[in-house]
C-alpha positions, 0 to 999 in steps of 0.5 A, a space after each residue: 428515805 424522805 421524810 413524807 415517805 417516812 411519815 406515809 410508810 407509820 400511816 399506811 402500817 398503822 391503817 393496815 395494822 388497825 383494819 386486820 379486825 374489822 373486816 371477817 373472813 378478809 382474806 377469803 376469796 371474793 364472792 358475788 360478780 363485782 365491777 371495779 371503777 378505777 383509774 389514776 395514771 396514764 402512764 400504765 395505762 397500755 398494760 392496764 388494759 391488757 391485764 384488765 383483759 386477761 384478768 376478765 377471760 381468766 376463769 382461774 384467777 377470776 371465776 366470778 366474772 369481775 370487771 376492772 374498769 380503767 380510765 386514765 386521768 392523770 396521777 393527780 386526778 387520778 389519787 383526788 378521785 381514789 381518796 375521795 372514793 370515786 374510784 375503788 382502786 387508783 394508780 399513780 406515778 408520783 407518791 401520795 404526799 403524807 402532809 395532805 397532796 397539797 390542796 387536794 383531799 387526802 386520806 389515809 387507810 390505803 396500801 401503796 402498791 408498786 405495780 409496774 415500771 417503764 422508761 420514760 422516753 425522750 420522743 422526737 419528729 425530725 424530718 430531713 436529718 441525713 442519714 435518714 433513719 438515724 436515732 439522735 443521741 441527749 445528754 441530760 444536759 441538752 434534753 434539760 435545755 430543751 425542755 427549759 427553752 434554752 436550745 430551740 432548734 434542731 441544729 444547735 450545737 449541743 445536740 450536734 456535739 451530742 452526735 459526732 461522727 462514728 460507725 453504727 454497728 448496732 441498732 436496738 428497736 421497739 424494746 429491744 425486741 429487735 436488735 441488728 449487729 453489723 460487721 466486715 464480712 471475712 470476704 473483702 466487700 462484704 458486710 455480715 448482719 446479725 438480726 434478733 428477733 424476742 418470741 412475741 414480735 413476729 405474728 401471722 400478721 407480721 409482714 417483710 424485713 426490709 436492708 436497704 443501703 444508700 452507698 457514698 454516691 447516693 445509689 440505692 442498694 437492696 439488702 434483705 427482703 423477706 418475712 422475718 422470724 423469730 431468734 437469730 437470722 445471719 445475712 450477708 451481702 457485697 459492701 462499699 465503704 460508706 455505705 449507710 443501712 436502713 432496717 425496717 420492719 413492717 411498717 416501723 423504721 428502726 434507724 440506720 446502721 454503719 461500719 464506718 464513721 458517718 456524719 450526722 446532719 441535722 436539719 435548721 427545724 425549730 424544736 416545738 415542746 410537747 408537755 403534759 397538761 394534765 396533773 401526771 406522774 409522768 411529769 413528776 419523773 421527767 422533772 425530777 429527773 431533770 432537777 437532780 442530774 441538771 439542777 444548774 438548768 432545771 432549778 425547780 424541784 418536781 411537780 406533777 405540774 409541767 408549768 409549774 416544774 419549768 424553771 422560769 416563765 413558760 414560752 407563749 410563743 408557740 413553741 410549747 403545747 400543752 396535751 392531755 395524757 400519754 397518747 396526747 404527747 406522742 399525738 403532739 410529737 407524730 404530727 409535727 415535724 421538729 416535735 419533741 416530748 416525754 412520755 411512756 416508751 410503750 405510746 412511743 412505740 404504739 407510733 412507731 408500729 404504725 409507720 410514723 416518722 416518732 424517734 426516741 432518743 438515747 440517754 446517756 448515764 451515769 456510767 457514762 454509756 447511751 442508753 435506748 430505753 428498754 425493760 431490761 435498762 429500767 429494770 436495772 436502774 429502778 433495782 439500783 434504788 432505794 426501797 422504803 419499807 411503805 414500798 415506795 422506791 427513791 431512785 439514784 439518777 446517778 447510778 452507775 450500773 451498767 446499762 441502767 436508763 436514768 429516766 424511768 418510773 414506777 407506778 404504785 397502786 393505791 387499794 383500801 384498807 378496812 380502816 377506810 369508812 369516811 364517807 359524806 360531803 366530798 366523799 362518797 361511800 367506802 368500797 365494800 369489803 368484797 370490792 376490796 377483795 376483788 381489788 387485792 385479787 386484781 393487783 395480785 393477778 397483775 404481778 404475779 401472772 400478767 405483769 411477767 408475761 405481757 410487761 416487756 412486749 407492751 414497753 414496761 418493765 416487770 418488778 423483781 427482786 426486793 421491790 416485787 417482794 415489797 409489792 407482794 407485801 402491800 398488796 396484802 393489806 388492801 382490804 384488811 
């Protein structure tokens, strides 16, 4: 563990410890109807508010008619506002810094509370690429000189060695939910598909997936076209060699598929980098990703500060466009063709089900395989970390457990504490003990029933194991 996590871990534990008196009766349930101001991270934002939602309709867990008002600013923004007591409860994707969160006001009497982790997802906007449909794979290598400015267009050679020519027999969309296998059919020229469908996906409102193929000719084959359901569906259909298959589902183009060996060609686009310009955790992760995997090309350690993580002097040339949150990011690379950026899987997502040209690359890892970002991929690297005994989480990007994604991230809370009465000059008055209640009350709600149920459908990962453990643990001493 770091030494700021070692030092914030006595901090958080000697808060929690000396608060355990001062507030009566802490650990009884909230009373009299509260609203929560909070807000932090972008980054889970997505998940907040539908756990926000179900927590305001569920007379079970919240009987009084609490309110939980979100809004998301960014971690830096976000943790400035918690300390100072804007907020009631924030959440932040990089940790709180021990030694004072740099020049901004810092306190101590807070619980740190992992909430809920997620890939961060390379999202690109390339028209013109053949086969149309095809998902581009990033080495670390190339994603970190794509984000420094070395490799500007889409065509370099990096990217196409990244691509080789190969079959495609498999293809995994919007989180997994949707994975297609392809194979030889037993009769010659035919061509088996298998499509997986997760319960959830498919609604009343949920229209046609469609199989077209484009065959060596260039002619147009009709493969499939019907309303989809959920579990396994088997198709077959007659087969040329060489023939490429697009899936699409409603409006979401999921990529190509091949049984053979095709070739990718890239388009001559130049590539526009879209960052964030808000202080984010997001950016945090991304960086820190880059640095410890590609230290020889990304050489700043993290920020939460792109231009401040950028490893020498930024492009003033167009090329890079600073955007506000998760959303701006994925606004930036859907309206521009050539448009690359970082951002939650769940924004990239959001994109794609409106039938917008947003791709999301696959990573390679540690292990060596290529990854598509999923709940299941990051919840195998994120268990692959270490766990501090404040619950903050130290990733190891070269793990190589099968099937982890290296660029994912956790969301901590952030909840009070009794231990926190400072108020006047840049504070403003603590939340009173029932507030803090209403936010414990909150937090475990979100673990223990919304998380579960909602995470893996809205592009997070649910916590389990030793790190849901610990947050269980956290989550305990907001208020007391």
């Amino acid at each position: 563990m770091k030494a700021s996590q070692r030092v914030l871990a006595t901090i958080v534990a000697a808060s929690a410890f000396a608060g355990l008196g001062s507030v009566a009766n802490a650990s009884s349930p909230s009373t009299g109807k509260e609203t929560i101001t909070a807000g932090g991270a972008t980054f889970p934002l997505n998940i907040v508010e539908s756990c926000r939602a179900q927590y305001a309709g569920d007379a079970t867990a919240n009987p009084r008619g609490h309110a939980i008002n979100y809004t998301g600013v960014g971690s830096g923004t976000g943790r400035q506002s918690f300390y100072r007591n804007d907020y009631a409860f924030g959440m932040s994707d990089s940790l709180p810094s021990a030694t004072g969160d740099k020049s901004r006001d810092y306190r101590d009497s807070f619980a740190l509370v992992p909430m809920i982790s997620g890939p961060i997802g390379v999202g690109y906007r390339l028209d013109g690429v053949k086969p149309e449909g095809t998902i581009l794979k990033m080495s670390s290598e190339t994603i970190a000189k794509v984000f420094a400015g070395q490799i500007t267009k889409w065509d370099d050679a990096a990217i196409k060695a990244d691509n080789p020519v190969a079959a495609k027999p498999t293809l995994e969309g919007l989180n997994k939910f949707v994975i297609v296998t392809a194979k030889a059919g037993k009769k010659a020229g035919t061509i088996d598909f298998s499509v997986n469908i997760k319960r959830g996906l498919v609604t009343s409102k949920t229209k046609n997936l469609i199989i077209t193929g484009t065959d060596s000719t260039g002619k147009g084959v009709k493969v499939y076209n019907k309303k989809p359901k959920t579990g396994i569906t088997k198709i077959t259909a007659k087969h040329a060699a060489g023939t490429e298959y697009l899936v699409v589902l409603d409006k979401t183009d999921l990529g190509t598929m091949s049984i053979e060996p095709t070739a990718v060609k890239l388009p001559s686009t130049p590539i526009t980098v879209y960052y964030r310009k808000d202080t984010s955790g997001t950016t945090n992760n991304f960086a820190n990703y880059l640095n410890k995997v590609v230290p020889t090309v990304w050489t700043k350690a993290t920020n939460d500060a792109f231009t401040t993580a950028f490893p020498g002097t930024m492009p003033t040339d167009g090329s890079f466009s600073a955007q506000q949150g998760n959303d701006g990011v994925a606004n930036g690379i859907m309206n521009k063709d050539g448009g690359v950026g970082y951002a939650e899987v769940s924004f990239l997502n959001e994109r794609q089900a409106a039938g917008k040209n947003v791709q999301i690359a696959l990573v390679k890892n540690g292990a060596g395989e290529w990854v598509t970002p999923s709940s299941a991929a990051t919840a195998a690297f994120v268990n692959a970390g270490t766990l501090g005994t404040d619950g903050a989480v130290t990733f190891d990007y070269a793990t190589k457990a099968a099937g982890a994604y290296p660029i994912s991230a956790i969301s901590y809370g952030l909840g009070n504490t009794a231990a926190n009465t400072t108020s006047g000059g840049n504070y403003k008055t603590p939340p009173t003990s029932n507030q803090n209640v209403v936010v414990r009350e909150f937090v475990e709600f979100f673990l223990n029933t919304c998380a579960p149920s909602t995470a893996e459908l809205k592009g997070y990962a649910p916590l389990t194991g030793a790190v849901l453990a610990k947050a269980k643990e956290q989550a305990a001493k907001i208020g007391k």
